[in-house]
N, C-alpha and C positions, 0 to 999 in steps of 0.2 A: 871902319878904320882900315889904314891898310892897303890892299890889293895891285893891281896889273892894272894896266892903261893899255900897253901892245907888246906884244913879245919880248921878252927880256927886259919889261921896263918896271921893274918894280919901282913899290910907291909906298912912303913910312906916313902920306898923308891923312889926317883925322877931321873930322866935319863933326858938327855938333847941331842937332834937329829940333827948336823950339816949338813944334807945333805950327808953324807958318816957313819958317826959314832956314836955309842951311849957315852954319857961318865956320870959317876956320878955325882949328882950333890946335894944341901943342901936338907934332906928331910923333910918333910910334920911335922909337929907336932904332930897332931893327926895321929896314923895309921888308914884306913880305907880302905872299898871297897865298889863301886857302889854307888860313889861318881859322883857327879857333878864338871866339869871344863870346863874351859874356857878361851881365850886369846890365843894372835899368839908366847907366850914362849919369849917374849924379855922383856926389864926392866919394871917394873912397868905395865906391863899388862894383867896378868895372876893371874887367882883365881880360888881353888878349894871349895867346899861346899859339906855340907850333905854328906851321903853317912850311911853302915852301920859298925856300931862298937860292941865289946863287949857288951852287954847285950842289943843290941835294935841300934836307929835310934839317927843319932844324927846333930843339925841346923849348927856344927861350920864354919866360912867361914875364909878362907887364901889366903894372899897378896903376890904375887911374884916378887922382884923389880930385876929380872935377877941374885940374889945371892942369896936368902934364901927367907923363909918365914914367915910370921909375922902373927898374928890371929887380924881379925878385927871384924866388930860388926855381931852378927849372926843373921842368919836366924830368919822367923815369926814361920815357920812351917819345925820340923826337920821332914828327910827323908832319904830315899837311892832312887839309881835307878832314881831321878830326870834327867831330861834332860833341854838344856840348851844351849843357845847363845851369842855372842858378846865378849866381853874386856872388863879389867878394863879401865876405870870407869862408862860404858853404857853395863849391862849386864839383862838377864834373864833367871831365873828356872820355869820351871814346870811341872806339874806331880810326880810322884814317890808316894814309897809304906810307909803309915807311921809308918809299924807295920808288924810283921808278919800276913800273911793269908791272903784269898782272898779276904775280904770285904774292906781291909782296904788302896784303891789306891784314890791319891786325881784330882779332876786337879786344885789346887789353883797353882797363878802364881805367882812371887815377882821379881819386877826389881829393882836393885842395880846402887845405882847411885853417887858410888864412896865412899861411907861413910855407906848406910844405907839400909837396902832392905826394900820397903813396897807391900803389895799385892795390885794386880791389879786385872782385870779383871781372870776368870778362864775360863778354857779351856771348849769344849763342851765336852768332853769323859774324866773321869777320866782313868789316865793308868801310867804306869810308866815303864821303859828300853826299850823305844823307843829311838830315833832322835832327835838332837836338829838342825836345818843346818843352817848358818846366821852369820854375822861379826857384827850387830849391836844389840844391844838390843829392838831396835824400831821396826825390821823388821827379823821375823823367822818363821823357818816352825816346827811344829813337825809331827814326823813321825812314825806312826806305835807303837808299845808296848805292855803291857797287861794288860787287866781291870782288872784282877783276877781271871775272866771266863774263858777268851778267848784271842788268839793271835788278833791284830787289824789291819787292812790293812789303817786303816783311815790316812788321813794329815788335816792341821789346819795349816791356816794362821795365823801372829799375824802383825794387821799393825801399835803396837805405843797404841792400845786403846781397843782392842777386836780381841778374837778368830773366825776365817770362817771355816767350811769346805771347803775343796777343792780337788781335784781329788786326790781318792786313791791310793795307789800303787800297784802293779800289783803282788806281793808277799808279801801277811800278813808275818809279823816278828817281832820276840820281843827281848830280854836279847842284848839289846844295841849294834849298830853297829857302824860302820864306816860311818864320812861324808864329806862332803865338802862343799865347794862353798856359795850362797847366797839364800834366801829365792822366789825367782823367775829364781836362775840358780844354782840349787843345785843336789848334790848325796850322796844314800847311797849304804854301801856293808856289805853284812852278816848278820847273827842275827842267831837267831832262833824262828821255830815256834813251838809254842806248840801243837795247836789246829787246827783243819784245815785238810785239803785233804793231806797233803805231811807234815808230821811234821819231823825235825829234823835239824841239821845243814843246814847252806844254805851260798851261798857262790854268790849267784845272787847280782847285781850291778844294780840301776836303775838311771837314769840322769831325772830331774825334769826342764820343759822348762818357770814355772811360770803356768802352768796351768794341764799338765798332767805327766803321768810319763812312759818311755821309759824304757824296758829291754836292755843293754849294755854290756861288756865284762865282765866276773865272775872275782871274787877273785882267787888266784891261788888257796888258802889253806879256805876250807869251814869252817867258826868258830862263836863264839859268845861273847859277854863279850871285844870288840875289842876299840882301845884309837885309838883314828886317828882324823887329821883335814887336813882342805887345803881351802886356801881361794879364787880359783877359782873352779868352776866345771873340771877344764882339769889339777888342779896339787895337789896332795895331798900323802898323807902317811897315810897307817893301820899297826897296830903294837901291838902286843901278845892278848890275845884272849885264847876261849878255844875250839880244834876241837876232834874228833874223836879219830884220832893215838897217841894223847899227849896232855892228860889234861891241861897240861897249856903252853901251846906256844909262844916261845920269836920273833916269825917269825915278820919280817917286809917288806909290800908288798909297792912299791912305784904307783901312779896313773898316767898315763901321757896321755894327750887326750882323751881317752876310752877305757884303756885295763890298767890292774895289772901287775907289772912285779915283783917278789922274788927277793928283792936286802938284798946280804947277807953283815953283818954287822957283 
C-alpha cells in the first residue's frame, strides 16, 4: 500500500494479491512512503501507520475492513521507516526516523490495541528501516536497520513486556526488507547496506530458528525498499522494491520452503 514512484511523487495507491494476480483496490487516504503496515489483507485486519509525507513525518493510522480505509486514532510519536508486527486489533511499531538526519532515529515502541496505541517499553538500539517479523503484537522480532551512523546487523526480541537482544544476522542491512513467519521461526530478504565491508543492494535471505540465523536461498532480484509478508517461515511473497537495473521495481518473488521463485503477474 502506499509508497514513491520518483521523487516527490507520492502515492495513496493500494493493490490487493490473490495468489495469481494483482488488482486495484480503495486507496490509502493519506499518500505516503516508508510507512508502517501490518495485517494478513482480509476484513478488518489490516492497518497502515506513520510513514513520510510532504514537509516532514507524519503519526496518521488507517483501518482496512477488506474494502476501504478509514483513519482511526493516531500514533504517540509520528515517523517514517517504523517497523512493525501483528493485526488489527493486537499490533506493534517501533523504531523509525522522526526527522530528517542522522541523529534523529528513535526506538520508542507503541502497541495498538484495536482502538488506541500507548508506548511501551523501547527497544535497546534506536534505528529504523529494519524488520518487523511476527503475527502477533505480543511476540516480534526486529531485525537489522540504521542508527543513523551505521547499517545494523542486530535483532531484538519482544516478549509482550520488554526488548532482548538476540543473535544477529549474518548480513547487516537496512532500507527495509522482506519478511515472514513468526518471532522464533522467522525470515528476511534483501535490504540494503550502507555501512559495512560489502555495501550495496543485497538480495541474501536468512531463516531465523528462535535463536540464530541461517544463510538460505537469495532473492531472485537484489533490492531494497521491498512490501512483503507470509505468515509461515516456508510461504510468503516480496513485492516491488528498488534494485539496481530499475529504480522502481514492480517484480513480485513468491517464497516456498527455501528458495524465491519470479512469478510473473
Amino acid at each position: 500500500v502506499a509508497g514513491i514512484v520518483s521523487p516527490g511523487s507520492y502515492k495513496a495507491l493500494n493493490e490487493a494479491y490473490n495468489g495469481t494476480a494483482w488488482s486495484e483496490e480503495a486507496d490509502v487516504n493519506t499518500a505516503r512512503f516508508g510507512e508502517g503496515a501490518c495485517g494478513s489483507g482480509t476484513a478488518a485486519a489490516g492497518l497502515i501507520y506513520s510513514g513520510a509525507i510532504p514537509g516532514g513525518r507524519t503519526d496518521l493510522t488507517e483501518s482496512w475492513n477488506g474494502a476501504s480505509w478509514t483513519e482511526v486514532n493516531d500514533m504517540n510519536t509520528a515517523r517514517s521507516t517504523a517497523m512493525g508486527t501483528g493485526t488489527h486489533p493486537s499490533s506493534l511499531v517501533f523504531g523509525g526516523g522522526t526527522a530528517p538526519g542522522a541523529p534523529n532515529y528513535t526506538g520508542k515502541t507503541e502497541a495498538w490495541d484495536g482502538t488506541n496505541w500507548t508506548e511501551v517499553n523501547d527497544m535497546n538500539t534506536a534505528r529504523g528501516g529494519g524488520s518487523g517479523v511476527g503475527q502477533i503484537g505480543t511476540a516480534a522480532l526486529c531485525v537489522g536497520g540504521y542508527t543513523g551512523t551505521a547499517t545494523s546487523s542486530k535483532a531484538e526480541v519482544w516478549n509482550g513486556t520488554s526488548w532482548t537482544e538476540s543473535g544477529d544476522i549474518n548480513t547487516g542491512r537496512n532500507n527495509m526488507m522482506s519478511r515472514g513467519g513468526t518471532s522464533t521461526d522467522g525470515f528476511i530478504a534483501g535490504g540494503y547496506q550502507s555501512t559495512g565491508p560489502s555495501t550495496g543492494y543485497k538480495a541474501n535471505t536468512e531463516l531465523f530458528n528462535g535463536s540464530t540465523w541461517s544463510e538460505i536461498n537469495d532473492l531472485s532480484i537484489a533490492r531494497y525498499g521491498i512490501a512483503g509478508q507470509g505468515t509461515t517461515s516456508t510461504s510468503a511473497v516480496a513485492f516491488g522494491g528498488n534494485n539496481p537495473s530499475d529504480a522502481m521495481s514492480s517484480a513480485t518473488e513468491e517464497f516456498t520452503a527455501a528458495d524465491f521463485e519470479i512469478k510473473t503477474v
